[in-house]
Each structure stands twice: as C-alpha cells, then as structure tokens.
N, C-alpha and C positions, 0 to 999 in steps of 0.2 A: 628260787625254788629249784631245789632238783631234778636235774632229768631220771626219767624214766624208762628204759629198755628193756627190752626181753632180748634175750641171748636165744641160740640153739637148746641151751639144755635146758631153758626154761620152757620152752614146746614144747620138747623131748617130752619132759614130765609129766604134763598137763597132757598130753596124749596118752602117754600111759596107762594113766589114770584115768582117764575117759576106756580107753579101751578093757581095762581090770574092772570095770565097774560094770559096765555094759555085758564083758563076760561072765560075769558074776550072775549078774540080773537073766541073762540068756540059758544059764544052767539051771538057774532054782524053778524058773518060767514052765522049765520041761518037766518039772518034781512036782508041779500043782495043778490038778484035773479041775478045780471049779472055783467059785469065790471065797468059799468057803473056806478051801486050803490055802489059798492066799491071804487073805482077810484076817480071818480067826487061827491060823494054821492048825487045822484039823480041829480043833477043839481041844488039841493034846497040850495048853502049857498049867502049868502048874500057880497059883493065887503070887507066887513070891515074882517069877518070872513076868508074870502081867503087871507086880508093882517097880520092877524093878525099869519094864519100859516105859510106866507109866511116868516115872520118876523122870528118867533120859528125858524123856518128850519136855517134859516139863522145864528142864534145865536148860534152855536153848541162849543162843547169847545175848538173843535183845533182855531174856529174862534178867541178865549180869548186867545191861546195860542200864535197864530198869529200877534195879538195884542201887546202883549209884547215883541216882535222883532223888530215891527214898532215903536216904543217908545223909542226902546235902542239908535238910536242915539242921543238923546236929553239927556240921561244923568239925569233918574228922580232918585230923592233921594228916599236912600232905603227903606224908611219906607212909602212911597207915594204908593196909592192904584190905581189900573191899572181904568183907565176913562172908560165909557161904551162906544162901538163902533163905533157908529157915531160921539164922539168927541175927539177922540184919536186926532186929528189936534187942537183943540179947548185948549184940555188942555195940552200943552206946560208950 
C-alpha cells in the first residue's frame, strides 16, 4: 500500500482555503442584519435561482455515488460512464 504525505504546499493550500472561505463567510456575515437575510436572502431571488440551488443541493456526491448502485443491476460495461441523474432510467 502506498504511503501517504503531506508536503508544505499541501498545508499551504488547505490553509488558504480555510482562510478565503472564512473571509468570505466574515464579509457576507457584515451584509446580513437578521435571519431573514441570511436565510431567505431578503426575499429578493427570483423562482429560476431558487431552482437552480435547489437543483446544486440536490446533486451532491453521495447522490452520484447513489447512482451507481441503481445502475448495477442492469449490468453496465465497465468502461461505460455513469449517466447524469435524471437519466439513469433513460440510459439502460
């Protein structure tokens, strides 16, 4: 089995990114007075934007991992690339 290391520039990174994310989160934090704005943000998105997060949310990776279980009884050849999730019925 292979070993496993982390180098410098793999901290490096992973802090970074801890740090950009946290700044991220620190600035929007200051732009929202109540739950409300955070939550619902203001009430101001539009039906296509709420389907479009809804959609992301939904796409998550155990969903793809999920996927590939409802697939295995159909027997796909091995080299066959898993269908995106609303046609997993489709592509038989």
């Amino acid at each position: 089995m292979p070993t496993f290391t982390l180098t410098p520039l793999d901290i490096g990174a992973v802090v970074i990114y801890a740090l950009l994310i946290f700044g991220i989160g620190l600035y929007f934090s200051r732009k929202t007075d109540d739950g409300e704005d955070y939550f619902l943000a203001g009430r101001s998105l539009t039906w296509g934007l709420i389907g479009i997060s809804l959609l992301a949310s939904n796409l998550s990776s155990s969903s793809m991992i999920g996927m590939r279980r409802l697939q295995r009884p159909w027997a796909l050849p091995r080299g066959r690339r898993l269908c995106p999730q609303g046609l997993s019925l489709a592509c038989q």
